[in-house]
N, C-alpha and C positions, 0 to 999 in steps of 0.2 A: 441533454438527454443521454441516458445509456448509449456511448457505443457510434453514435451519430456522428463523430469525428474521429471515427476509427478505431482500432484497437492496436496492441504490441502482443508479442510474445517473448518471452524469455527463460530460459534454462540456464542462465552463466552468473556471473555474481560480479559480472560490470554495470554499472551507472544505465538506468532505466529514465529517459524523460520523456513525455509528450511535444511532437513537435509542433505543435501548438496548442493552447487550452492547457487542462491539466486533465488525471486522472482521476475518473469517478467511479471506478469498480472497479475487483479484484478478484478475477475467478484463479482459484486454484486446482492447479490441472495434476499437478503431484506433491505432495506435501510439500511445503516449503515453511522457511523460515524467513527473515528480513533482516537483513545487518542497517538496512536506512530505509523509511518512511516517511518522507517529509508533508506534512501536512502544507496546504497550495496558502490555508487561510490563516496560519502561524498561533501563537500563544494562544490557548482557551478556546478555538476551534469545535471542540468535541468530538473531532476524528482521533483516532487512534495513529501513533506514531512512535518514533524510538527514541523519540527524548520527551522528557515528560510535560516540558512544556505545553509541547501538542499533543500529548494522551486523551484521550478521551475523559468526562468531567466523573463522569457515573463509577469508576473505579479507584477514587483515590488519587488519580492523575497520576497513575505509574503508568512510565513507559512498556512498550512491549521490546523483548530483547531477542536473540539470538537461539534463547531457552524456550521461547512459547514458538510451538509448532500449529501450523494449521492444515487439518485436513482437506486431501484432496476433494474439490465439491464443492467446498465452502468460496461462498461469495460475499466479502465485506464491501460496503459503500461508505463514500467520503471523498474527497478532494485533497489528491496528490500533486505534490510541483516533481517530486523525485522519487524512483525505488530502486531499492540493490537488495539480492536475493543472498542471502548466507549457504541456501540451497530449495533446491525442489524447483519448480515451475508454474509458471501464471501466465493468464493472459488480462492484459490492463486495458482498461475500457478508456476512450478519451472523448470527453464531455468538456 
Protein backbone atom coordinates (compact mmCIF):
# COMPACT_ATOMS: atom_id res chain seq x y z
CA UNK A 1 0.00 0.00 0.00
CA UNK A 2 0.88 3.61 -0.77
CA UNK A 3 3.25 4.90 1.85
CA UNK A 4 2.23 2.34 4.59
CA UNK A 5 6.02 1.48 5.23
CA UNK A 6 7.00 4.89 5.21
CA UNK A 7 8.33 7.31 3.02
CA UNK A 8 12.09 9.27 2.06
CA UNK A 9 12.99 12.38 1.07
CA UNK A 10 15.53 13.63 -1.08
CA UNK A 11 17.21 16.74 -2.59
CA UNK A 12 20.97 15.31 -3.22
CA UNK A 13 22.03 12.94 -6.17
CA UNK A 14 23.43 10.13 -3.60
CA UNK A 15 21.93 6.60 -3.92
CA UNK A 16 18.21 6.49 -2.63
CA UNK A 17 17.02 2.80 -1.29
CA UNK A 18 14.19 1.75 0.86
CA UNK A 19 15.18 0.23 3.92
CA UNK A 20 12.89 -2.28 3.61
CA UNK A 21 10.40 -3.33 0.73
CA UNK A 22 10.88 -1.23 -2.28
CA UNK A 23 9.37 1.93 -3.62
CA UNK A 24 6.03 2.42 -4.88
CA UNK A 25 5.43 6.11 -5.56
CA UNK A 26 7.21 9.13 -6.61
CA UNK A 27 5.86 12.52 -5.74
CA UNK A 28 7.87 15.26 -7.09
CA UNK A 29 8.13 18.13 -4.82
CA UNK A 30 10.66 20.17 -7.36
CA UNK A 31 11.25 19.27 -10.71
CA UNK A 32 13.67 16.65 -10.99
CA UNK A 33 15.40 14.41 -13.24
CA UNK A 34 16.90 10.63 -12.53
CA UNK A 35 20.42 9.60 -13.31
CA UNK A 36 19.14 5.76 -11.90
CA UNK A 37 15.63 4.20 -11.63
CA UNK A 38 15.79 0.70 -10.88
CA UNK A 39 12.94 -1.16 -11.47
CA UNK A 40 12.34 -3.78 -7.83
CA UNK A 41 10.82 -6.43 -10.65
CA UNK A 42 13.79 -6.13 -13.40
CA UNK A 43 13.43 -6.89 -17.37
CA UNK A 44 9.72 -6.22 -18.84
CA UNK A 45 8.36 -4.96 -15.54
CA UNK A 46 6.40 -2.24 -17.22
CA UNK A 47 7.67 0.32 -14.76
CA UNK A 48 9.65 2.90 -16.09
CA UNK A 49 13.32 3.11 -15.50
CA UNK A 50 16.83 4.19 -16.90
CA UNK A 51 17.76 1.47 -18.65
CA UNK A 52 15.69 0.12 -21.15
CA UNK A 53 15.41 -3.14 -19.99
CA UNK A 54 13.05 -2.01 -17.30
CA UNK A 55 11.32 0.90 -19.41
CA UNK A 56 8.03 0.67 -19.50
CA UNK A 57 6.38 -1.74 -22.43
CA UNK A 58 3.90 0.97 -23.98
CA UNK A 59 6.83 3.32 -25.24
CA UNK A 60 9.03 1.41 -27.20
CA UNK A 61 10.96 0.27 -24.18
CA UNK A 62 13.11 3.33 -24.10
CA UNK A 63 14.57 4.28 -21.18
CA UNK A 64 14.12 7.48 -19.42
CA UNK A 65 17.33 9.62 -19.13
CA UNK A 66 18.81 12.60 -17.67
CA UNK A 67 16.87 14.75 -20.51
CA UNK A 68 13.24 13.84 -19.45
CA UNK A 69 12.31 16.22 -16.73
CA UNK A 70 9.37 15.77 -14.51
CA UNK A 71 7.26 18.34 -13.15
CA UNK A 72 6.88 19.38 -9.84
CA UNK A 73 3.20 17.44 -8.69
CA UNK A 74 3.66 14.75 -10.68
CA UNK A 75 3.24 11.39 -9.08
CA UNK A 76 4.39 8.24 -11.02
CA UNK A 77 3.69 4.53 -9.44
CA UNK A 78 5.69 1.43 -9.82
CA UNK A 79 8.24 -0.63 -7.79
CA UNK A 80 11.61 0.72 -7.10
CA UNK A 81 14.75 -1.37 -5.60
CA UNK A 82 16.98 2.00 -6.23
CA UNK A 83 16.72 5.99 -7.04
CA UNK A 84 19.54 8.84 -7.74
CA UNK A 85 18.20 12.23 -8.56
CA UNK A 86 20.35 14.00 -11.39
CA UNK A 87 18.52 17.01 -9.66
CA UNK A 88 15.24 18.51 -8.21
CA UNK A 89 13.42 16.69 -5.24
CA UNK A 90 10.92 13.84 -4.41
CA UNK A 91 9.49 12.17 -1.91
CA UNK A 92 9.51 8.12 -2.24
CA UNK A 93 6.72 6.13 -1.01
CA UNK A 94 7.76 2.60 0.52
CA UNK A 95 5.30 -0.24 -0.05
Amino acid sequence: ALGQAGSAFSDTTDNLTPVSGVFVAITVIEDATFTTLVSADGAGSGFIGTTASNAGTGDGNEAIDNGNTFSAGTTIFGRWNSITLASGSIVAYIG
